[in-house]
N, C-alpha and C positions, 0 to 999 in steps of 0.2 A: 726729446728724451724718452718720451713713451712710445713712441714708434716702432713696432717692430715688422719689418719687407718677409712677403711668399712670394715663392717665385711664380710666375705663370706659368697656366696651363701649358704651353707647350713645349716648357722645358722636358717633361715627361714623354712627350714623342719624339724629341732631338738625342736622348740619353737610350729609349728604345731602339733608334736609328741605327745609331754608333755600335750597340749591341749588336744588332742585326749586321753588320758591316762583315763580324768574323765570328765563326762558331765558336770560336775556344773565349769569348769574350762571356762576364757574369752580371748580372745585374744583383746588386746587393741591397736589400732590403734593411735595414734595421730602426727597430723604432725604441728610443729609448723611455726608459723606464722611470716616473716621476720627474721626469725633466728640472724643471723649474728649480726644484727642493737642490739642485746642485750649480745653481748659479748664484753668486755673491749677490747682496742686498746693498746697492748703491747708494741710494739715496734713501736719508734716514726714515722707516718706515716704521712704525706702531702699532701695536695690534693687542686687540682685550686677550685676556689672558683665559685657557677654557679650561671649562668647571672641574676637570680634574685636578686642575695645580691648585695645591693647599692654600695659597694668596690670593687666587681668584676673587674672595669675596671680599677685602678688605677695599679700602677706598684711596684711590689716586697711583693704584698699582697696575700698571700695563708693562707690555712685554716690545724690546727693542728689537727686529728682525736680524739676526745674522746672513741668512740666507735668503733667498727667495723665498715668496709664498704663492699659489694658486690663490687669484682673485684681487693679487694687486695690479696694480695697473702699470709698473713697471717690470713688471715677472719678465713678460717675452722678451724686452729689451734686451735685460739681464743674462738670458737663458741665451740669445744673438750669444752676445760678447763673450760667454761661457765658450760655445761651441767653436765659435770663431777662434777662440786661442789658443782650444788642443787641433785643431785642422793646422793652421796656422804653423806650428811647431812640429806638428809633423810634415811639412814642405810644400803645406799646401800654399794655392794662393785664392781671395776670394774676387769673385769677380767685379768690374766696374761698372756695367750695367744694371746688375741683378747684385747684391750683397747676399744672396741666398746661394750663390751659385759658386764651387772652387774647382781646382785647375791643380794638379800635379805632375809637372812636364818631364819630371824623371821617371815617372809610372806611368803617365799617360792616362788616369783615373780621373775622371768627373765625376761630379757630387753634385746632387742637388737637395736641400732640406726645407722642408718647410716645417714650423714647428717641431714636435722632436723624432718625425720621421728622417730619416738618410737614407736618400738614393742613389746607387754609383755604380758604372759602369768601368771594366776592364777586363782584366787577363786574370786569371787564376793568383797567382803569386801575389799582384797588386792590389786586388780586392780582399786579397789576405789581411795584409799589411796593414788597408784602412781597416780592419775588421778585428784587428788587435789594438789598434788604436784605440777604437771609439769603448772597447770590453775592456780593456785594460784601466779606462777614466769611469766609464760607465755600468750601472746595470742595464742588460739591452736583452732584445729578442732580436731575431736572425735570421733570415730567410734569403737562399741564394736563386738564382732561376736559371737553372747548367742540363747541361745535362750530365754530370760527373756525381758522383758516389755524394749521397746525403743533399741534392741538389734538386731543386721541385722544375717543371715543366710550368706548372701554374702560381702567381703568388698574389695577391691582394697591396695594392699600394694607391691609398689615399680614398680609399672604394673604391677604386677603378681595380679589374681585374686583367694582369698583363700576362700573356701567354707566350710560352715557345712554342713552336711547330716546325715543322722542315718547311711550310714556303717563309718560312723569318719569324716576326714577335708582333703578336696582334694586342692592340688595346681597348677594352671593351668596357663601357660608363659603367657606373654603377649598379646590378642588375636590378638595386630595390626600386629605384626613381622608376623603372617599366611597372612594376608590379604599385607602387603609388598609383601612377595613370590608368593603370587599369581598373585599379578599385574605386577611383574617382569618377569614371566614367560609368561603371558598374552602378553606381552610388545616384549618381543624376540620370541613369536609365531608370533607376525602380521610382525613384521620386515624381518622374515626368510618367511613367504608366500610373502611378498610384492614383494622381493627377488626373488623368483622363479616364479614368477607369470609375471616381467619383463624379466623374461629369457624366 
């Protein structure tokens, strides 16, 4: 019941692929906003009451969750079965290997979400569609990678940075993890001269 599935890594190169497949196709970015705060509270959770509510200070007074909260243990569950049931309703389907993964066979749209990112690939019209879906239930941010009116060349998803170009869509790690290695190496070069340097 606390479980909650990320897709794998290489969902994000199969959904790049499919892009790649046809120009007029969009990769839709969207990461919603406080997530959690918009998924029911299933199972009864408790929580101290904070110092600004006037009962705060009284004794044997706690607070019963409506909703989700960041930092329970069954938030991401909750925030799954959330997402899963406006997807779901709008005709999606979710997949059977992967429960992170959905299918809309009348649009032709695939989705991929890991936490409250959404990744989707299709056709202009389709990725509309999901795009009023998920704005119409949600507060979101929005980033498309088109090359059409208000549509980036470059966008940011999960730190990986994905690119259009005319040879196709390039996927590129996260650039900070080079810049870590480089400072880490920088870091055990001056240590090992300092080292020898006292010798």
């Amino acid at each position: 019941d606390l479980f909650a599935a990320t897709p794998p890594t290489e969902c994000m190169r199969l959904l790049a692929s499919k892009a790649a497949e046809n120009k007029s196709n969009k990769m839709l970015y969207i990461d919603i906003s406080r997530a959690y705060f918009y998924a029911k509270s299933i199972r009864p959770t408790y929580v101290k009451l904070p110092p600004e509510d006037p009962r705060s200070g009284e004794d044997g007074i706690c607070a019963k969750l409506l909703m989700s909260m960041y930092g329970t243990r069954d938030a991401a569950n909750n925030w799954a079965a959330e997402y899963t049931a406006t997807l779901e309703k709008a005709g999606y389907v979710r997949g059977i290997a992967n429960p992170c993964l959905f299918y809309n066979s009348k649009n032709g749209v695939s989705v991929m979400v890991h936490g409250d990112d959404f990744l989707a690939v299709g056709d202009k019209a389709s990725t509309d569609s999901l795009k009023k879906v998920l704005t119409d239930a949600y507060k979101v941010k929005v980033e498309i990678l088109g090359d059409g009116d208000n549509e980036l060349s470059e966008i940011r998803v999960l730190n990986r940075v994905v690119r259009r170009t005319d040879a196709g869509i390039t996927i590129e790690a996260d650039p900070r993890h080079a810049e870590m290695v480089i400072k880490d190496i920088q870091e055990r070069k001056n240590k090992w001269q300092s080292r020898h340097t006292q010798n």
